[in-house]
HTML snippet that shows the backbone in 3Dmol.js (N, CA, C, O; Angstrom):
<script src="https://3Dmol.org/build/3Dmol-min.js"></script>
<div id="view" style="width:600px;height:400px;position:relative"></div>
<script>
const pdb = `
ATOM      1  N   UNK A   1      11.736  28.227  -0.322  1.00  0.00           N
ATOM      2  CA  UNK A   1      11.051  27.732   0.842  1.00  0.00           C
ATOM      3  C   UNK A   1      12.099  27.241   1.834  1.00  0.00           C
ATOM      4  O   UNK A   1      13.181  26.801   1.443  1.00  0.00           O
ATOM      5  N   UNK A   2      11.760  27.320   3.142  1.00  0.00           N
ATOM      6  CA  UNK A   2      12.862  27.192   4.175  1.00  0.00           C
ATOM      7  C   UNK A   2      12.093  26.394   4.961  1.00  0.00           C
ATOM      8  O   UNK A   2      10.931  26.744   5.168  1.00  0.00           O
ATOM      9  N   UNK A   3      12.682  24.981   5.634  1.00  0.00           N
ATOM     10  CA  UNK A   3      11.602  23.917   6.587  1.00  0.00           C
ATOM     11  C   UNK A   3      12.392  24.571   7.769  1.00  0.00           C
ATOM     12  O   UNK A   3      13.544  24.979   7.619  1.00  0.00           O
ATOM     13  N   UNK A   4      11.862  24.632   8.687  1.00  0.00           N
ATOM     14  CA  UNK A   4      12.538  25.324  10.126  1.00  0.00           C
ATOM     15  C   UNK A   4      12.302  23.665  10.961  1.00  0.00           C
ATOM     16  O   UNK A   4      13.245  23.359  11.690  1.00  0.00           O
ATOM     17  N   UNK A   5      11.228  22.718  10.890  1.00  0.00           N
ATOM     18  CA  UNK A   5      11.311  21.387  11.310  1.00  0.00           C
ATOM     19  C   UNK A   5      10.663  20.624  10.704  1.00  0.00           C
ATOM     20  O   UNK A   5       9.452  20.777  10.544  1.00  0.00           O
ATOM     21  N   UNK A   6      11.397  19.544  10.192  1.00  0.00           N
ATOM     22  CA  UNK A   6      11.069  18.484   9.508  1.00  0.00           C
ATOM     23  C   UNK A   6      10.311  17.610  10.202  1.00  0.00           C
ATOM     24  O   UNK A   6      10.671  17.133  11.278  1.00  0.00           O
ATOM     25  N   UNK A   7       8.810  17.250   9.418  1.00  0.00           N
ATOM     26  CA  UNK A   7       8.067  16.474   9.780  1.00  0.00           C
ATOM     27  C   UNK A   7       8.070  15.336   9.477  1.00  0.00           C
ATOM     28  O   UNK A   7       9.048  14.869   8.893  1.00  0.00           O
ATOM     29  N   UNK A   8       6.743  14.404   9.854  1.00  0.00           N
ATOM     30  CA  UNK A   8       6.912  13.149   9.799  1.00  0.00           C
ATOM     31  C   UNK A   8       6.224  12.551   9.216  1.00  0.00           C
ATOM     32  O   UNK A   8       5.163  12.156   9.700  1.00  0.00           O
ATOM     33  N   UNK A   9       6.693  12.216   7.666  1.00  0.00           N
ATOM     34  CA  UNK A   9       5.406  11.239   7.115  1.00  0.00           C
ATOM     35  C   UNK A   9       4.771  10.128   6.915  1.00  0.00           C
ATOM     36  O   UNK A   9       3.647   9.911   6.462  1.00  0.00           O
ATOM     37  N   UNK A  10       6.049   9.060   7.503  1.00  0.00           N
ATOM     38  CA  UNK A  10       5.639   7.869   7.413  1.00  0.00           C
ATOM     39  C   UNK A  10       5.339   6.875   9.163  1.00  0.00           C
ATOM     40  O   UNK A  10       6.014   5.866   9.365  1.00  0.00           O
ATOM     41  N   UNK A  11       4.602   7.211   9.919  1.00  0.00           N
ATOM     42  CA  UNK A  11       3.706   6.796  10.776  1.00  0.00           C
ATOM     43  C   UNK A  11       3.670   5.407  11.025  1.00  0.00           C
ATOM     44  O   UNK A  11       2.493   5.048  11.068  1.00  0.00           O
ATOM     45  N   UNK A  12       4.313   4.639  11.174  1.00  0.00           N
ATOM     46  CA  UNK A  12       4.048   2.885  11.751  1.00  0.00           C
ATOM     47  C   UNK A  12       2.818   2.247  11.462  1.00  0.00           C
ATOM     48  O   UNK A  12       2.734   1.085  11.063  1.00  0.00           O
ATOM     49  N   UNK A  13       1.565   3.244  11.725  1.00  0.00           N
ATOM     50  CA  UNK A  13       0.717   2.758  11.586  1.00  0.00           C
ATOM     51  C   UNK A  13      -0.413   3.125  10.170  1.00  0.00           C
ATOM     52  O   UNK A  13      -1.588   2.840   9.945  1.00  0.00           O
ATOM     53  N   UNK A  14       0.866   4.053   9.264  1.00  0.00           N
ATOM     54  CA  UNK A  14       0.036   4.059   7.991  1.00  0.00           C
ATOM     55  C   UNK A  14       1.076   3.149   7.314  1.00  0.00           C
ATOM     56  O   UNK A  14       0.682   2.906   6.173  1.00  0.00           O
ATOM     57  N   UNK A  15       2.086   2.638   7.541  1.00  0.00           N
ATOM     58  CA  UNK A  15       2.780   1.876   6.799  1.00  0.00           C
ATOM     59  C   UNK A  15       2.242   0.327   6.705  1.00  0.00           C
ATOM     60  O   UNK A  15       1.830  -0.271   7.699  1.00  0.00           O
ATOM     61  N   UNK A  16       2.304  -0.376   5.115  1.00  0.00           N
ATOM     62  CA  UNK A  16       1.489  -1.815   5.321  1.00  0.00           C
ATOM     63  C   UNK A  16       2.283  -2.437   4.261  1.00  0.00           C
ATOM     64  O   UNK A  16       2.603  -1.874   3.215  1.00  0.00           O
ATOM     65  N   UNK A  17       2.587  -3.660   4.604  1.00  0.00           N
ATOM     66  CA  UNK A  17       3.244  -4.526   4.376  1.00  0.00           C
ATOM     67  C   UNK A  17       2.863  -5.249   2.887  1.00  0.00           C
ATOM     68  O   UNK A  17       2.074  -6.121   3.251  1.00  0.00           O
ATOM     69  N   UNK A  18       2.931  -5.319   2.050  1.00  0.00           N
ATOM     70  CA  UNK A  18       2.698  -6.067   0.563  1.00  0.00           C
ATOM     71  C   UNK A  18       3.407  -7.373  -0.023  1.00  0.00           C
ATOM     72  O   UNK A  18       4.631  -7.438  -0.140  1.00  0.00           O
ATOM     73  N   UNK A  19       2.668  -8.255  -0.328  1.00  0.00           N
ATOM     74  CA  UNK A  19       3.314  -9.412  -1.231  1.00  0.00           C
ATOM     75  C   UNK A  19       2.522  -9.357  -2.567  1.00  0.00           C
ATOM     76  O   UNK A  19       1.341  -9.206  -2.879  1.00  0.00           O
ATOM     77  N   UNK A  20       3.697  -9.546  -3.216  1.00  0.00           N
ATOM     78  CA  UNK A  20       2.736  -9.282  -4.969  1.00  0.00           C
ATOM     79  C   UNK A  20       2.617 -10.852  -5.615  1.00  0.00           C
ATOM     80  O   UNK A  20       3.429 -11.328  -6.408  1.00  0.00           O
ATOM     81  N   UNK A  21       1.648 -11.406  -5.191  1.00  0.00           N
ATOM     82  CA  UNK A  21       1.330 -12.775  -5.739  1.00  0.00           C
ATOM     83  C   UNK A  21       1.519 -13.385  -7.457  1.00  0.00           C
ATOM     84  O   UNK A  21       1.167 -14.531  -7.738  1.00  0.00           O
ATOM     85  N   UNK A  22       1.958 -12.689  -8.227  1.00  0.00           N
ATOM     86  CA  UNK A  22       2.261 -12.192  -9.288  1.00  0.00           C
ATOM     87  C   UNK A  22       4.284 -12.940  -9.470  1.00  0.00           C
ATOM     88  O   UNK A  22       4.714 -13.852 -10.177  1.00  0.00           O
ATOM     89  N   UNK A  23       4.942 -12.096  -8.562  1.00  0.00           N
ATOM     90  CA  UNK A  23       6.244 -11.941  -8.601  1.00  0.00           C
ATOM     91  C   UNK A  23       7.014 -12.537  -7.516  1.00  0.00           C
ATOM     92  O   UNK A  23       7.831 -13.426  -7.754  1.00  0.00           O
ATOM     93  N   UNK A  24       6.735 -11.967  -5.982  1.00  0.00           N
ATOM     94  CA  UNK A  24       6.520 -12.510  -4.727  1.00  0.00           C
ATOM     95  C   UNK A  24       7.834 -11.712  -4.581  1.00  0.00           C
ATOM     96  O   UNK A  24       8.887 -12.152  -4.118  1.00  0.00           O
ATOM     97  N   UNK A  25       7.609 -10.492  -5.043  1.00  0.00           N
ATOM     98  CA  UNK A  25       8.156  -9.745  -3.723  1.00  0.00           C
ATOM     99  C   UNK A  25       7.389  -9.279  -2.691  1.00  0.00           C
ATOM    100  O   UNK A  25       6.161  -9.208  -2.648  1.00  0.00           O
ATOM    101  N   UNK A  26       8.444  -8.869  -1.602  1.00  0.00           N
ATOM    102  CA  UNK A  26       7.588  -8.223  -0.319  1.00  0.00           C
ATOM    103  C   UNK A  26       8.201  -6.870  -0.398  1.00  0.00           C
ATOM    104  O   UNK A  26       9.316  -6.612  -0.853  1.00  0.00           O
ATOM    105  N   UNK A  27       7.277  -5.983   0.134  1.00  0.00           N
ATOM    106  CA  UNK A  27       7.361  -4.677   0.166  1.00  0.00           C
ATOM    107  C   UNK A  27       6.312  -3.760   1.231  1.00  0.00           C
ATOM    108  O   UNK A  27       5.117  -3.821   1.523  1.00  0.00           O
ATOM    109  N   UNK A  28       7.106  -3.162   1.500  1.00  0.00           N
ATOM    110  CA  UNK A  28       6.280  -1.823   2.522  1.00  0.00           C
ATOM    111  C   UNK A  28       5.987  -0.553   1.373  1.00  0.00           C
ATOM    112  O   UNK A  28       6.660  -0.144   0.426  1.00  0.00           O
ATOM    113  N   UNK A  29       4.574  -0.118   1.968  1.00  0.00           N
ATOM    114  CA  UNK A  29       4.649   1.569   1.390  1.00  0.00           C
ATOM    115  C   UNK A  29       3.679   2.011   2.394  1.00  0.00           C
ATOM    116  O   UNK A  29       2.797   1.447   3.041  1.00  0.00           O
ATOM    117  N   UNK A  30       4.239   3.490   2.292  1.00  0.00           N
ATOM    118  CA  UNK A  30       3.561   4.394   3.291  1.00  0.00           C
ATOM    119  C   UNK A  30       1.911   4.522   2.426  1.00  0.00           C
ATOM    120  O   UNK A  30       1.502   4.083   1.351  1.00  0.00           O
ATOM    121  N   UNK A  31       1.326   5.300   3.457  1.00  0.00           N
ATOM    122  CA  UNK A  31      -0.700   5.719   2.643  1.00  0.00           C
ATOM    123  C   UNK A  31      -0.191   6.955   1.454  1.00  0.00           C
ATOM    124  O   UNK A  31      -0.820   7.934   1.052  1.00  0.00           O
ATOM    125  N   UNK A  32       0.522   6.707   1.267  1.00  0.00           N
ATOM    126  CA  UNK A  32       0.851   7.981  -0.358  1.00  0.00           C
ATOM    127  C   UNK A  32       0.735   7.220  -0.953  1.00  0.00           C
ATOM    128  O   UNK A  32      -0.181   7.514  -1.720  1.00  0.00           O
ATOM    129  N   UNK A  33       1.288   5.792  -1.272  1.00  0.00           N
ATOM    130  CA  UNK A  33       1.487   4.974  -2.045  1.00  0.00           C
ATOM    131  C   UNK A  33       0.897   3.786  -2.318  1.00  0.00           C
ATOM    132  O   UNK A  33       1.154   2.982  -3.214  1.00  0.00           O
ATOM    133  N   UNK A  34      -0.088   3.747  -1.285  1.00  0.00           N
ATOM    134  CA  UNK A  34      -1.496   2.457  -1.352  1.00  0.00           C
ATOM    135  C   UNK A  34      -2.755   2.896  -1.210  1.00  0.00           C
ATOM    136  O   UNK A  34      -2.739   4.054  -0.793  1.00  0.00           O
ATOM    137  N   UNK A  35      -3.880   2.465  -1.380  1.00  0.00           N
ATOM    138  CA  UNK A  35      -4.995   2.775  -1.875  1.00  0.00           C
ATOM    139  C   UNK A  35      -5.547   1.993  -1.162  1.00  0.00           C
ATOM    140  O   UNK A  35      -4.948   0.964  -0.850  1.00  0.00           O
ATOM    141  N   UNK A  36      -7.189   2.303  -0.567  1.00  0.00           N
ATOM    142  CA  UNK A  36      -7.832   1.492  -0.314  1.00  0.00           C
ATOM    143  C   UNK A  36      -9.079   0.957  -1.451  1.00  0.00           C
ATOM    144  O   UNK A  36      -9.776   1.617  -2.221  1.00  0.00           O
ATOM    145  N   UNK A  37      -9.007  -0.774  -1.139  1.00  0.00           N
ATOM    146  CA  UNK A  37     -10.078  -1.137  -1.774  1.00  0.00           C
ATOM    147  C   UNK A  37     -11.141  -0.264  -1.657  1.00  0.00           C
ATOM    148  O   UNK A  37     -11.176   0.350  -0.590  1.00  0.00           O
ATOM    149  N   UNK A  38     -12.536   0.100  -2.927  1.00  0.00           N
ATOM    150  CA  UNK A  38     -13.742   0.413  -2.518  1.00  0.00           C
ATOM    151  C   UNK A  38     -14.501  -0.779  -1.981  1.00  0.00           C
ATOM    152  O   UNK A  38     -14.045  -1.881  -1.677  1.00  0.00           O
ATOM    153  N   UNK A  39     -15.961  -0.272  -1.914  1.00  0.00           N
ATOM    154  CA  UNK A  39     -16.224  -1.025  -1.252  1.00  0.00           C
ATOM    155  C   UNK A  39     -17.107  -2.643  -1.779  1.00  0.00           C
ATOM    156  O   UNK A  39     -17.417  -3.718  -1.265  1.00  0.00           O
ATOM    157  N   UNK A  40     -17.228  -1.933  -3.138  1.00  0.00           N
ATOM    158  CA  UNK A  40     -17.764  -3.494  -4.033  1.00  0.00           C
ATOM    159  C   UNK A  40     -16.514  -4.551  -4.292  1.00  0.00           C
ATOM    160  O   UNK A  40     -16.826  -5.663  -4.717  1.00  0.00           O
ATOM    161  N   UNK A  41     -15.192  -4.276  -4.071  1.00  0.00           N
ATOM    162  CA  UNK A  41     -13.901  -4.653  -4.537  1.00  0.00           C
ATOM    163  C   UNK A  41     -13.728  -5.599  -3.138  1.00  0.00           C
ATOM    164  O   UNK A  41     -13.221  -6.716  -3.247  1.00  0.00           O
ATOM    165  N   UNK A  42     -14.184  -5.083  -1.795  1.00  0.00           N
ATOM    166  CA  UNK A  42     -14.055  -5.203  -0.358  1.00  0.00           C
ATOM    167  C   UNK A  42     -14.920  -6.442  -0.154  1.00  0.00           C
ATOM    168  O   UNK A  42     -14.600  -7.388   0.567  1.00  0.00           O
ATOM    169  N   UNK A  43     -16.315  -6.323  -1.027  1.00  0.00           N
ATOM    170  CA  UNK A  43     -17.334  -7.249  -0.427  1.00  0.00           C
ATOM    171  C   UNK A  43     -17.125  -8.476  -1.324  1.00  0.00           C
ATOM    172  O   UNK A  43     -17.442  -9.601  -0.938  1.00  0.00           O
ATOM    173  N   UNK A  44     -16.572  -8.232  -2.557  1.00  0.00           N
ATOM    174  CA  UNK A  44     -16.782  -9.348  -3.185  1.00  0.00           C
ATOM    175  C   UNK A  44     -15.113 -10.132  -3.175  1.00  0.00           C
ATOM    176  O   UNK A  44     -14.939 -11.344  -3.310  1.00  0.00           O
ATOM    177  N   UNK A  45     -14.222  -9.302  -3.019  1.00  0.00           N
ATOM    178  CA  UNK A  45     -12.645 -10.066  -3.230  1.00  0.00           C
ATOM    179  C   UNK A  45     -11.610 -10.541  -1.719  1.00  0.00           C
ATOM    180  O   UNK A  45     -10.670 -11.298  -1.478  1.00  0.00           O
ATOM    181  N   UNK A  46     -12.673  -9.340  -0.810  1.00  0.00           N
ATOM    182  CA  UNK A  46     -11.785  -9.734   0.440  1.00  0.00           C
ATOM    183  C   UNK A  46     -10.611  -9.076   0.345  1.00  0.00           C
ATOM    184  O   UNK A  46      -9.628  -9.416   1.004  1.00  0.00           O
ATOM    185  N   UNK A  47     -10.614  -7.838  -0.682  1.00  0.00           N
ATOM    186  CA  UNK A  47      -9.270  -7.106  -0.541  1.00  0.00           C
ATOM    187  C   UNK A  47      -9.466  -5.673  -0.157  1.00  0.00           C
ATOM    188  O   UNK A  47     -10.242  -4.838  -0.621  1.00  0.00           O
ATOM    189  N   UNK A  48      -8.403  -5.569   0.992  1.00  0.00           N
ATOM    190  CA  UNK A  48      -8.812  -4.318   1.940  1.00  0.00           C
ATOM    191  C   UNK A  48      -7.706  -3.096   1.422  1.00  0.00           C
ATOM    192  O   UNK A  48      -7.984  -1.980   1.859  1.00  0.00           O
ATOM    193  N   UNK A  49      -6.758  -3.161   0.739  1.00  0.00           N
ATOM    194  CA  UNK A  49      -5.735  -2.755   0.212  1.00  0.00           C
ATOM    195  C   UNK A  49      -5.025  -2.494  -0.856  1.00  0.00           C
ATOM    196  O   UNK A  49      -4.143  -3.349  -0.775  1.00  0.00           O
ATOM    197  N   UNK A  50      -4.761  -1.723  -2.056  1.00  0.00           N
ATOM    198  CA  UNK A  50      -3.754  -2.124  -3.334  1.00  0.00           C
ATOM    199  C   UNK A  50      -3.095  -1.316  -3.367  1.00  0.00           C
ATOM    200  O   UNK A  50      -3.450  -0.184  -3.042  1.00  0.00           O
ATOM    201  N   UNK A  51      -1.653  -1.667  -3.854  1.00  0.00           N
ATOM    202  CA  UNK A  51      -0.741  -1.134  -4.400  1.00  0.00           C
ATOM    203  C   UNK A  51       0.241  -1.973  -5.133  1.00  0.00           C
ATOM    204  O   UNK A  51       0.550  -3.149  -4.940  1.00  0.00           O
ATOM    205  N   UNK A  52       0.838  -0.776  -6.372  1.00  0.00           N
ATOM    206  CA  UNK A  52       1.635  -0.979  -7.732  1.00  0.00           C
ATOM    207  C   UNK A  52       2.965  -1.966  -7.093  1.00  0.00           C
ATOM    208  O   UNK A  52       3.823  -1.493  -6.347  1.00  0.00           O
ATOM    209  N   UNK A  53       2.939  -3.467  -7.566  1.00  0.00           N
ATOM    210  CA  UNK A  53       4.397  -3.694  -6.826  1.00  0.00           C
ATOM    211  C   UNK A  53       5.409  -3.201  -7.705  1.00  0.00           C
ATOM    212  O   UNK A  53       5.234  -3.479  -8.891  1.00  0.00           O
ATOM    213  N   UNK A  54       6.771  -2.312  -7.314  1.00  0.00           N
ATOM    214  CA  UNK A  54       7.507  -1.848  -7.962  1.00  0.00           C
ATOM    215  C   UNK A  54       8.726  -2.439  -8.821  1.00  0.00           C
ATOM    216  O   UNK A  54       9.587  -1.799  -9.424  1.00  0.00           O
ATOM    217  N   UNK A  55       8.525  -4.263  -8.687  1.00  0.00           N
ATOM    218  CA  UNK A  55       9.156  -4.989  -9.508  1.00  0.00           C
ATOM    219  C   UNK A  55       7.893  -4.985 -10.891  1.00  0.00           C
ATOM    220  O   UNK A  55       7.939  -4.310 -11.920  1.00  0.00           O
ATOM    221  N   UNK A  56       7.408  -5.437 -10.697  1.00  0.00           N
ATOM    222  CA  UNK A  56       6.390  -6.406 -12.058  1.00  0.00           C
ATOM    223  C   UNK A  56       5.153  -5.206 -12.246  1.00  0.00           C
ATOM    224  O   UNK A  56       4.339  -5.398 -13.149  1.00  0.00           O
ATOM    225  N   UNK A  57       5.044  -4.215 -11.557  1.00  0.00           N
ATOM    226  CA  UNK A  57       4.517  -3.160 -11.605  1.00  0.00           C
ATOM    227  C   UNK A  57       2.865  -3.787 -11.880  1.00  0.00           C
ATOM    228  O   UNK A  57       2.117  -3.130 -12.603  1.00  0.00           O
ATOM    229  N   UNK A  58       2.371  -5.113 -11.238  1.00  0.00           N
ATOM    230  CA  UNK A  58       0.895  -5.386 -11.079  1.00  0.00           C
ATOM    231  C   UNK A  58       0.523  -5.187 -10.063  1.00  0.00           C
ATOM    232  O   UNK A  58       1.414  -5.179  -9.213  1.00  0.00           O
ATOM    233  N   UNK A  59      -0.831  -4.939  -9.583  1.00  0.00           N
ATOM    234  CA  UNK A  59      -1.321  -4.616  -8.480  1.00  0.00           C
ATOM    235  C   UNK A  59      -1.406  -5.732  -7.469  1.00  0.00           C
ATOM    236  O   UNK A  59      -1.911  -6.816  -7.762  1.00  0.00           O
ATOM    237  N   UNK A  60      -0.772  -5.386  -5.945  1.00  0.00           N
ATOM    238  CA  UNK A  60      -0.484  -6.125  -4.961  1.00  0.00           C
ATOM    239  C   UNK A  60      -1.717  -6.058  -4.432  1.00  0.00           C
ATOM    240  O   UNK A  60      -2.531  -5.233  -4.848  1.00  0.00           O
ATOM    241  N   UNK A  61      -1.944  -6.761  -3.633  1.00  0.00           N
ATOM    242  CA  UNK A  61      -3.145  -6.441  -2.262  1.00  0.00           C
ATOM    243  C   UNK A  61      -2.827  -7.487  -1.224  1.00  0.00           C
ATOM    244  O   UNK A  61      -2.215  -8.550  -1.127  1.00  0.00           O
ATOM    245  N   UNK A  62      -3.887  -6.264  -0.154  1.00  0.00           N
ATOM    246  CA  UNK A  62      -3.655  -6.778   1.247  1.00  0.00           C
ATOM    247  C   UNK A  62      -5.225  -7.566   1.871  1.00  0.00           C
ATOM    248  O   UNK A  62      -6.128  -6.951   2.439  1.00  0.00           O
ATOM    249  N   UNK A  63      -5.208  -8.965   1.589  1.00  0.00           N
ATOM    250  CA  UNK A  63      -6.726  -9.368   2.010  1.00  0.00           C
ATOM    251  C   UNK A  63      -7.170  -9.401   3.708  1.00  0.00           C
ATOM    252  O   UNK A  63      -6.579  -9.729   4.737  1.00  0.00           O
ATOM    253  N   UNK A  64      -8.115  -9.038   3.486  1.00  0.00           N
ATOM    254  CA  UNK A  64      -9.033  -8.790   4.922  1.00  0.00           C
ATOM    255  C   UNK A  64      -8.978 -10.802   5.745  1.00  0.00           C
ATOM    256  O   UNK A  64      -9.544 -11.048   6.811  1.00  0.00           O
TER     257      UNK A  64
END
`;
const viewer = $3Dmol.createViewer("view");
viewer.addModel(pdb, "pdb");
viewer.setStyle({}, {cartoon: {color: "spectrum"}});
viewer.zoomTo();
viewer.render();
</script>
């Protein structure tokens, strides 16, 4: 396979910011790498966001 122009995958505005309350690191990941809450997870926890923090490897989130 041959790329003739390299695209762009990480977007400013899919990138989101993480603290893992757990460990307390901070961390960015692009939408490959975070998930959105559904929506029973949304109504009852106030969490709009998760992802794996890559120290302590528990789930981070981003509350609404």
């Amino acid at each position: 396979m041959e790329i003739i122009k390299m695209g762009r995958l990480n977007n400013p505005e899919e990138i989101k910011q993480f603290e893992c309350r757990h460990c307390g690191t901070i961390f960015k990941a692009n939408k490959f790498e975070y998930n959105t809450a559904g929506q029973f997870a949304y109504l009852h926890d106030g969490i709009q966001y998760k992802c794996t923090c890559p120290v302590c490897k528990r789930e981070a989130t981003i509350p609404t």
